[in-house]
N, C-alpha and C positions, 0 to 999 in steps of 0.2 A: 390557609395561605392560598393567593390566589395567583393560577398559572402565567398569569405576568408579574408576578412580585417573587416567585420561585424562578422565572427564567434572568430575573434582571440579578438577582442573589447569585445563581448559578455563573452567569456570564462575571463578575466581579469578584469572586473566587478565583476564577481561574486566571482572568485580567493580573490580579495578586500575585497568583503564585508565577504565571510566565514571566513578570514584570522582572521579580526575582533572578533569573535564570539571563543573565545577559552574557554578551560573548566571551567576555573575557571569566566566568563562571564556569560556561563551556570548556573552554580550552583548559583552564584549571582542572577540572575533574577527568578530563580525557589525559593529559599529564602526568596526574594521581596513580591512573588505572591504564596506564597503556598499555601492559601486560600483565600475564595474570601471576603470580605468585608462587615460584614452586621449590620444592625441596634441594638442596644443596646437597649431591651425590657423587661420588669420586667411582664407582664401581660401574662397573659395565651394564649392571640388568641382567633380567634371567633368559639362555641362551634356549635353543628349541632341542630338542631332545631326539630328537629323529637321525636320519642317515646325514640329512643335511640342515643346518640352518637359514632359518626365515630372519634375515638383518630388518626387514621393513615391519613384523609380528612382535621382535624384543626390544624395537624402538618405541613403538607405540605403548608397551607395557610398562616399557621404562615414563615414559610421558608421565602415563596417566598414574601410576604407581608415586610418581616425585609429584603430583598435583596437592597442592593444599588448599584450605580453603579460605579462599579471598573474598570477603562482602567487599572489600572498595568497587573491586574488579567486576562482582555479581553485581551490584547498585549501579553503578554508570553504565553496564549492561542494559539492566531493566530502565533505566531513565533513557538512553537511546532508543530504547522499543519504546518507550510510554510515548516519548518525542514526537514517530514514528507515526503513532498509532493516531496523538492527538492534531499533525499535519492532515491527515486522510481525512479525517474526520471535520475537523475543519472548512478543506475542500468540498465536503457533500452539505456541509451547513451553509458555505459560501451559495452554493449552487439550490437549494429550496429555498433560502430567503431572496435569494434572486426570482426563483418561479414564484413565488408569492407576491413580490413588490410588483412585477412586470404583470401579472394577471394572470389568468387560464386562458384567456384568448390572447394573446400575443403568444404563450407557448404554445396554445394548439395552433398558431399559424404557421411557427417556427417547425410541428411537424407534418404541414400536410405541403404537397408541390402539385404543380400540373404536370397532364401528360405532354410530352414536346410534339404528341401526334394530332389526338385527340381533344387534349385539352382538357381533359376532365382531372375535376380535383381525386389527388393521388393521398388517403390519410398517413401513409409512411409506417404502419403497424407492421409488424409480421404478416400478418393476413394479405395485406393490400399495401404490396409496398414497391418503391419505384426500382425497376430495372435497366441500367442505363438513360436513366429519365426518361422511361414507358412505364405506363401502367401496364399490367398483365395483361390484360388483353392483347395491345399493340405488340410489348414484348413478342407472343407467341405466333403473331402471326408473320414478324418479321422473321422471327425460326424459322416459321415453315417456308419461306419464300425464301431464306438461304441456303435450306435445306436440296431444295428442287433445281 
């Protein structure tokens, strides 16, 4: 299979399955699962055994002790992460097929600037990059001359 007949597969898979997932889908499962499921307790929970009692240590034990276990609750969980995960991602797919369509020279122009002193083209890297719209050089010698 050839890498444009698997990305066009890949992208209509997922087209499918979002298509699926529409608002009112949304709101349904979040409905379902707005809390998580837990055990029906009439008793207090186990108290701390010291000189004094921790109310905030046999609340907590009490919680987790009455937890059951809830897939609706875990599943609309992992479906807001998946949601989550496949937004971000998205955004960075948005953003290459962008630097792809526009070229490598429109992006490399996007990152290189001049110096406001000098003039000299600034590549905007780590290395060599603008400060207060100077290049390092001008930068540093405007230091020194604030300095004095």
């Amino acid at each position: 299979m050839k890498n444009s007949d698997r990305m066009i597969r890949d992208r209509k898979i997922i087209e499918a399955t979002i298509s699926r997932l529409t608002d009112g889908v949304m709101l349904d499962l979040c409905r379902r699962a707005g809390t998580r499921a837990i055990a029906d307790s009439a008793e207090r929970g186990p108290r701390g055994k010291g000189t004094h009692s921790d109310p905030t240590a046999a609340a907590v034990i009490r919680k987790e002790s009455a937890r059951l276990a809830d897939p609706v609750f875990d599943s609309v969980r992992d479906i807001s992460r998946l949601l989550d995960e496949m937004a971000r991602c998205s955004q960075k797919l948005q953003d290459l097929v962008r630097f792809v369509q526009t070229g490598k020279e429109q992006a490399k122009a996007l990152t290189t600037a001049n110096c406001k002193q000098c003039d000299r083209l600034v590549y905007c890297t780590p290395a060599d990059r603008l400060r207060s719209g100077l290049c390092q050089a001008c930068y540093q010698a405007q230091r020194r001359a604030k300095a004095q």
